[in-house]
ROMAR-893966 format. One record per residue (C-alpha): residue in one letter; x negated, y, z negated. Coordinates in pm, whole numbers, plus 50000, padded with zeros to 5 digits. Example, Ala and Ser with C-alpha at 12.3 -4.5 7.8 and 13.67 -1.06 7.14 Angstrom:
residues 2
A487704955049220/S486334989449286/
END
This chain:
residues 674
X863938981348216/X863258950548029/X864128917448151/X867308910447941/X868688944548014/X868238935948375/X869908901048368/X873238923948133/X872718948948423/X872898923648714/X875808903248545/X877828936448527/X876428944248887/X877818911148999/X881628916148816/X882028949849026/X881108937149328/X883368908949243/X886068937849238/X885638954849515/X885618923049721/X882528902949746/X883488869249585/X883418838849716/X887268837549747/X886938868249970/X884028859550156/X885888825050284/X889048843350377/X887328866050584/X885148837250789/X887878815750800/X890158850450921/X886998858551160/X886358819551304/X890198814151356/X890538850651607/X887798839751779/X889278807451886/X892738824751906/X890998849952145/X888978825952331/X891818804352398/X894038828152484/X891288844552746/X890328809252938/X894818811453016/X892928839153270/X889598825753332/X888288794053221/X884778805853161/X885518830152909/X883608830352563/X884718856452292/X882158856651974/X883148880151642/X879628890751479/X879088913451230/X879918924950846/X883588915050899/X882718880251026/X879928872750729/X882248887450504/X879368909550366/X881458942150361/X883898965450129/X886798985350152/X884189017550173/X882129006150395/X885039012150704/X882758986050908/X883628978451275/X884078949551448/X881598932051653/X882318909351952/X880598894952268/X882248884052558/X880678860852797/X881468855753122/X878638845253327/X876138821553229/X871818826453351/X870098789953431/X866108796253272/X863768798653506/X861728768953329/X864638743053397/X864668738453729/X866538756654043/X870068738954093/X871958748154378/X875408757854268/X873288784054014/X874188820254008/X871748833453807/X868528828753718/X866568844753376/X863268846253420/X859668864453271/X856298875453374/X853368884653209/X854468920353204/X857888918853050/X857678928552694/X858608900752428/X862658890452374/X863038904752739/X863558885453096/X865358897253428/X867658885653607/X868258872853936/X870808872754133/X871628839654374/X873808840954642/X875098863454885/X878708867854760/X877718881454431/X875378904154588/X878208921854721/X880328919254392/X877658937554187/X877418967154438/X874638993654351/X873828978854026/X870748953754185/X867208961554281/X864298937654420/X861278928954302/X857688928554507/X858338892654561/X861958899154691/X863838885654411/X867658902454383/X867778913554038/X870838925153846/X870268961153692/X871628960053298/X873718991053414/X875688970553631/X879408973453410/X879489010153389/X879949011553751/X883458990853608/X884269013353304/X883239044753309/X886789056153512/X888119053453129/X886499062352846/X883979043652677/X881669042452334/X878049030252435/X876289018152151/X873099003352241/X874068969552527/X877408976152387/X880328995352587/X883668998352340/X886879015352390/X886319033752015/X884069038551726/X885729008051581/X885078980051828/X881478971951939/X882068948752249/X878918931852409/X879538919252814/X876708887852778/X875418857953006/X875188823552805/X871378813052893/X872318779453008/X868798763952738/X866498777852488/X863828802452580/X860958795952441/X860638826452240/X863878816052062/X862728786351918/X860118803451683/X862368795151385/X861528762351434/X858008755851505/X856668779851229/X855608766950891/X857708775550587/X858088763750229/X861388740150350/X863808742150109/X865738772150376/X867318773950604/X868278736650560/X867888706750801/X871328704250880/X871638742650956/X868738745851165/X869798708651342/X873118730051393/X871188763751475/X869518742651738/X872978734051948/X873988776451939/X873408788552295/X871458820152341/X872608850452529/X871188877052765/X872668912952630/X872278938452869/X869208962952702/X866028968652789/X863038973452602/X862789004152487/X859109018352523/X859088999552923/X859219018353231/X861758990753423/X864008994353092/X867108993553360/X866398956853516/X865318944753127/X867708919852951/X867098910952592/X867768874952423/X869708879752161/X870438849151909/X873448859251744/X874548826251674/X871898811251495/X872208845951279/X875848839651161/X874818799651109/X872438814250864/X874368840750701/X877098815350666/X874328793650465/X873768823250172/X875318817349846/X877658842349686/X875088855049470/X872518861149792/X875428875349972/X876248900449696/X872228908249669/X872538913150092/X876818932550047/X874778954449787/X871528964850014/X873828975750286/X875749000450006/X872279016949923/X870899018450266/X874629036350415/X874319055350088/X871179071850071/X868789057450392/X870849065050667/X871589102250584/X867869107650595/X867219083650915/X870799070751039/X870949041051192/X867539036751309/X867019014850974/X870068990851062/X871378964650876/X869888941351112/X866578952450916/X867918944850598/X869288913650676/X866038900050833/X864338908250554/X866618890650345/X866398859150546/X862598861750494/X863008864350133/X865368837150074/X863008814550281/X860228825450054/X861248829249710/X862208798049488/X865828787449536/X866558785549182/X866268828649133/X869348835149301/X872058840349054/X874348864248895/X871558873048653/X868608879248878/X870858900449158/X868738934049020/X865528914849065/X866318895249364/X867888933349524/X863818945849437/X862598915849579/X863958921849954/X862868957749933/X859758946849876/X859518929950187/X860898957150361/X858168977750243/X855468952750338/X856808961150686/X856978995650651/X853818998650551/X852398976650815/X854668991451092/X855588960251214/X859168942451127/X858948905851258/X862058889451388/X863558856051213/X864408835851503/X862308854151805/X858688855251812/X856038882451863/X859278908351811/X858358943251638/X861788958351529/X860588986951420/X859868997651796/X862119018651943/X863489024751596/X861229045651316/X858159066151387/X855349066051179/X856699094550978/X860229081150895/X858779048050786/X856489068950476/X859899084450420/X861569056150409/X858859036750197/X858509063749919/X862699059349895/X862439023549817/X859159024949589/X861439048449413/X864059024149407/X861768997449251/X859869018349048/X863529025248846/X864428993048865/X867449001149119/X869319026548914/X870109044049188/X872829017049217/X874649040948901/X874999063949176/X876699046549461/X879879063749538/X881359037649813/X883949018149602/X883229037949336/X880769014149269/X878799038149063/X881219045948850/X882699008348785/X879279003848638/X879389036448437/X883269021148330/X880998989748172/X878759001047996/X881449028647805/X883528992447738/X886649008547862/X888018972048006/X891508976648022/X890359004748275/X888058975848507/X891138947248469/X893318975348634/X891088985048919/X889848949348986/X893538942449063/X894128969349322/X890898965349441/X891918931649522/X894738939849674/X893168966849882/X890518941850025/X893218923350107/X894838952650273/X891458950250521/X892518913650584/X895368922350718/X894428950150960/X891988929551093/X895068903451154/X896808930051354/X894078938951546/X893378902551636/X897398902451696/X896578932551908/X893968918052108/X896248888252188/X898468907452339/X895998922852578/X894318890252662/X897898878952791/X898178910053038/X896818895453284/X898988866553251/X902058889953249/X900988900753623/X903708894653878/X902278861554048/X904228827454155/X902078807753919/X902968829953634/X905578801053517/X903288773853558/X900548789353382/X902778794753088/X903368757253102/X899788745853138/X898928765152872/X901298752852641/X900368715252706/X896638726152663/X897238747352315/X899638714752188/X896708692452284/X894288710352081/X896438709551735/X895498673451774/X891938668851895/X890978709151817/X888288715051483/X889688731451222/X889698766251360/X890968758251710/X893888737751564/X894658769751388/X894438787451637/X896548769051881/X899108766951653/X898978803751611/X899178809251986/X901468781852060/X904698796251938/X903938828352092/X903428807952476/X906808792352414/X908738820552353/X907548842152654/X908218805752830/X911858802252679/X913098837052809/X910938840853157/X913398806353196/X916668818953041/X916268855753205/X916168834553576/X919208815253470/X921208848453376/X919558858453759/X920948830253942/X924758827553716/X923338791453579/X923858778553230/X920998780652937/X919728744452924/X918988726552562/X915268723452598/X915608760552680/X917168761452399/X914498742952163/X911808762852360/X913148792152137/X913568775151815/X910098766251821/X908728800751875/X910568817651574/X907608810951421/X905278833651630/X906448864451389/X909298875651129/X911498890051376/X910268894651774/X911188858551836/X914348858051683/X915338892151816/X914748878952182/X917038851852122/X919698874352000/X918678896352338/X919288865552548/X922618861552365/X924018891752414/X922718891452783/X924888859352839/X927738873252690/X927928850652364/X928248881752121/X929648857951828/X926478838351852/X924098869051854/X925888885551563/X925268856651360/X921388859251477/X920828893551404/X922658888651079/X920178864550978/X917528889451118/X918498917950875/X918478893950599/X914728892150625/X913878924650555/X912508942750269/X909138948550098/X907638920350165/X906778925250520/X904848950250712/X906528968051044/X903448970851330/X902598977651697/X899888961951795/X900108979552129/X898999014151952/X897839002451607/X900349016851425/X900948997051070/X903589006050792/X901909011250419/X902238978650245/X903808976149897/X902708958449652/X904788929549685/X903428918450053/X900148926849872/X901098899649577/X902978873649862/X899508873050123/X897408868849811/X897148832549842/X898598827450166/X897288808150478/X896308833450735/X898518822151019/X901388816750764/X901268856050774/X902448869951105/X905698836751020/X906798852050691/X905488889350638/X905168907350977/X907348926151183/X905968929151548/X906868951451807/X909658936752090/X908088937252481/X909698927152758/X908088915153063/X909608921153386/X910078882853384/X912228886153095/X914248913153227/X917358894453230/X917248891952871/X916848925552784/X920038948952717/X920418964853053/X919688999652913/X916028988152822/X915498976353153/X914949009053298/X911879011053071/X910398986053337/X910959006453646/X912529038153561/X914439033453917/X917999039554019/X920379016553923/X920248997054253/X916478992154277/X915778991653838/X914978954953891/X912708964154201/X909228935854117/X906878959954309/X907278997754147/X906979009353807/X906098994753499/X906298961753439/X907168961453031/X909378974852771/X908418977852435/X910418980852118/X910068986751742/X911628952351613/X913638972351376/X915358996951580/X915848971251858/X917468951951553/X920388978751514/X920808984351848/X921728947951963/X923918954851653/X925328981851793/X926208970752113/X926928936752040/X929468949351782/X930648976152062/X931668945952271/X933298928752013/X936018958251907/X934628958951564/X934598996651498/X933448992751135/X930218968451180/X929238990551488/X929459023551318/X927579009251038/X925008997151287/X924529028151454/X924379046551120/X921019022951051/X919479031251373/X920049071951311/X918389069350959/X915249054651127/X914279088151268/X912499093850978/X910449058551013/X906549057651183/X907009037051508/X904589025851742/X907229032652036/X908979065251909/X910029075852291/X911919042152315/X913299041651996/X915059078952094/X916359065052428/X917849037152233/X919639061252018/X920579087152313/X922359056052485/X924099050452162/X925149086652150/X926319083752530/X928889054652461/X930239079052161/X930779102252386/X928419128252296/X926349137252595/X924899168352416/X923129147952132/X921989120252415/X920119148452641/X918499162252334/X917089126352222/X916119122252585/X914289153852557/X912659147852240/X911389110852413/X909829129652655/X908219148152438/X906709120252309/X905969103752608/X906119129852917/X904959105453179/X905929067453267/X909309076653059/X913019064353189/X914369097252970/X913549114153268/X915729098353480/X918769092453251/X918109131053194/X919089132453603/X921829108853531/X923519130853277/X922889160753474/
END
């Protein structure tokens, strides 16, 4: 291929990956969408335990990934933090990472200090010949394997979709891990100010060993993940299509013939090695071909060496443990082939139809690309917002712990809201977000835990109760509104509530998206939430297009319609409000608890009409996809029960349990009706 056919090839190259998501508009949305959950997560797990660190990695995160790709999500969590041996013993350290001579490179051990934690860790420790406690990197299965778990390498994840890393912060730089700067290089990348800012990212101790050693159990490796996402952050859009488009031809063709043993982490060293030596001024839309032929090239310097050097970690092979001698010839002759043709095998990339967008080019048939760039768009954007949920989702499970029954579980809630309102001020950017994200949903759980012990103890809802609610309508579409509707009815204001949930219906349509983030079930956007998120603020989303589920703690149980309650104990009526047995929640659909408060607040108000039509509503959303389908059908049995048609109600309780055999009040409202 001649040079100007390259540059038309790489310019029509760049417009389809410009469709299927890797733009610069996309690529900020997602790092922005990344940078924010990590603060939201971080914040919301230091309400539990102040040391907490929660770090998204990964294609999501850089924004280098597509619709076809189906990457996962990477995170590390970081609870414990590992003084270096080199800095000097303090005496209120816990651990202690630390090398020999015969630890391989990237590897250290660790050491446990103090008696206590001896005990914590249980069987997971071992000593050294000098006597040293050291903590085996085994030491969380011993936690997790009662349920199941995904191990991937140091990480332990609850599905094929989540990679989750348990990490120390090493409390200083190793000196291994500050290769990247003490090396020569040309200079003109990675930049002053990013490595100045590389310089401040801690490094952590993942729990792997190495994997040719014979003490691979008591190995930890350094792992600079930080400093890695500083530097992805720094590529242009052109290097990050170059880097997006690598990863489609190695998931393509390479890994069916090796898997993952030729990662992306590969691919994106090699690119950081190119960039750093290749002239600055090649990378554009024009050169992305050449630039694509240029990183395999380096890749098959290593692969022909057998040796794959690390960016930021010296005397690191990562090839070991990885290819044998064989794969790497395989792998070599792939991407000679590759060059050799000038990277037409790009023609026949079928993820995003990639392939065939190029094809779609070169026949001229535009009206055909406009029309697929479009949904395309709107598809990527459909990733953006699953990604929201599951960050939503997260949330939620960050706060269980909070949720326990304790007596500080109101003045946490309080704390925390102070702390979150004093970060919108003195926050950066993505922890102002954040907290205002995360703010609105703290008040509202803080608004009813206070009106639901009011209702307890016969005293009146106070103003700033009051305003506590107002200002968490905001946390969602619906959940926050709905709860002050709940807390309504539960007082006995029924005018009030019916004027609430009025508003409440009034807000629905195709512009918002129902979801449980308890069980990750998401309605099928239409194309006009698809057209209203397009150019929306991220945590505008969750205020103006998203439906979540209703829960209930059993501090809130006050405010829920007495029916629901059971869902929290499942208890005779006497002891349903018993703290100590049963479940603690009760989670709703926010639609169907919609038309039930409907129902029954119309019920107590004598309007036959409005409460007929209500209950008409919540029978047609049988055929709806719920997240809680077991509640939903006890909802509807009660309804069925104050008709006066005890027949329907046991069969509705019958088909909950179905749904939901154990943990389910059906079963006793089944004895009830007995």
């Amino acid at each position: 291929m001649d040079r100007e056919t390259c540059q038309l090839m790489s310019l029509r190259l760049s417009r389809a990956l410009d469709d299927i998501g890797v733009s610069e508009w996309m690529i900020t949305r997602r790092r922005r969408m990344a940078l924010m959950e990590e603060s939201v997560l971080c914040l919301s797990q230091r309400a539990i335990n102040p040391d907490y660190n929660i770090y998204n990695f990964g294609s999501k995160t850089e924004g280098s990934t597509t619709l076809g790709m189906n990457s996962d999500t990477d995170m590390l969590l970081s609870i414990f933090s590992a003084q270096l041996d080199c800095s000097g013993w303090q005496p209120d350290v816990s651990f202690i990472a630390f090398k020999n001579e015969r630890i391989p490179p990237q590897h250290c051990y660790v050491q446990i200090c103090g008696p206590e934690l001896s005990l914590l860790f249980g069987h997971s420790r071992s000593r050294d010949s000098e006597g040293r406690l050291l903590l085996e990197n085994t030491w969380l299965d011993e936690f997790i394997l009662v349920g199941k778990c995904i191990r991937h390498g140091p990480s332990r994840s609850p599905n094929e979709k989540l990679d989750l890393v348990e990490a120390f912060t090493c409390a200083g730089l190793p000196e291994e891990c500050q290769f990247m700067f003490s090396r020569p290089r040309p200079g003109h990348w990675p930049r002053l100010e990013t490595l100045a800012k590389a310089r401040k990212c801690p490094t952590f101790i993942v729990p792997q060993g190495y994997p040719d050693s014979e003490n691979k159990e008591i190995e930890w490796r350094f792992s600079t993940s930080l400093m890695e996402r500083l530097l992805v952050f720094d590529f242009t859009t052109s290097q990050m299509k170059v880097y997006t488009l690598l990863k489609m031809i190695r998931k393509s063709f390479i890994k069916p013939i090796v898997g993952d043993r030729l990662s992306t982490f590969h691919l994106k060293t090699a690119m950081m090695f190119t960039i750093e030596s290749y002239p600055p001024d090649i990378w554009r839309e024009d050169q992305i071909i050449q630039c694509a032929i240029y990183c395999l090239t380096t890749l098959c310097r290593w692969l022909k060496l057998g040796y794959s050097p690390h960016f930021t970690i010296s005397g690191v092979n990562l090839f070991v443990g990885k290819l044998n001698k064989d794969e790497r010839h395989r792998v070599f002759e792939e991407f000679q082939d590759y060059i050799n043709e000038s990277l037409q095998i790009v023609f026949s990339v079928k993820m995003d139809d990639l392939g065939s967008r190029l094809i779609n080019m070169l026949d001229s048939t535009q009206y055909l690309t406009v029309m697929t760039r479009n949904q395309m768009l709107k598809s990527a954007l459909r990733i953006m917002v699953i990604d929201h949920l599951v960050r939503h989702r997260n949330l939620c499970k960050s706060f269980e712990s909070v949720y326990a029954c304790t007596p500080k579980f109101l003045m946490n809630l309080m704390t925390n809201s102070m702390t979150l309102t004093d970060l919108t001020e003195t926050g950066n950017d993505h922890k102002k977000e954040a907290a205002s994200y995360l703010i609105p949903i703290c008040l509202g759980t803080l608004a009813s835990t206070l009106a639901s012990e009011c209702i307890r103890l016969g005293q009146p809802i106070t103003m700033e109760n009051l305003n506590l609610y107002k200002m968490s309508f905001d946390s969602d579409l619906l959940s926050s509104r709905l709860k002050f509707a709940s807390m309504l009815y539960c007082r006995e204001q029924f005018v009030s509530a019916t004027h609430i949930l009025s508003y409440c219906e009034s807000l629905l349509g195709s512009h918002m998206v129902h979801t449980c983030p308890c069980n990750s079930i998401c309605t099928v956007h239409s194309d006009e939430f698809a057209d209203g998120i397009m150019n929306m603020k991220i945590s505008d989303i969750d205020r103006t297009s998203i439906a979540y589920c209703m829960e209930f703690t059993i501090h809130e149980r006050y405010c829920a319609p007495e029916h629901l309650a059971y869902d929290m104990t499942m208890e005779s009526a006497e002891e349903r409000f018993c703290i100590d047995t049963g479940i603690k929640t009760a989670a709703i659909d926010s639609v169907p608890f919609l038309y039930y408060l409907q129902y029954l607040t119309y019920r107590q108000l004598h309007q036959d009409e409005r409460k007929r039509t209500a209950f008409q509503k919540l029978s047609r959303q049988v055929y709806s996809h719920f997240g809680h389908p077991e509640t939903y059908f006890n909802v509807l049995a009660h309804c069925f029960e104050m008709e006066n048609m005890p027949t329907w109600a046991k069969q509705l309780y019958r088909e909950s349990l179905k749904m939901k055999p154990e943990n389910n009040a059906a079963n006793w409202h089944l004895r009830r009706l007995s």
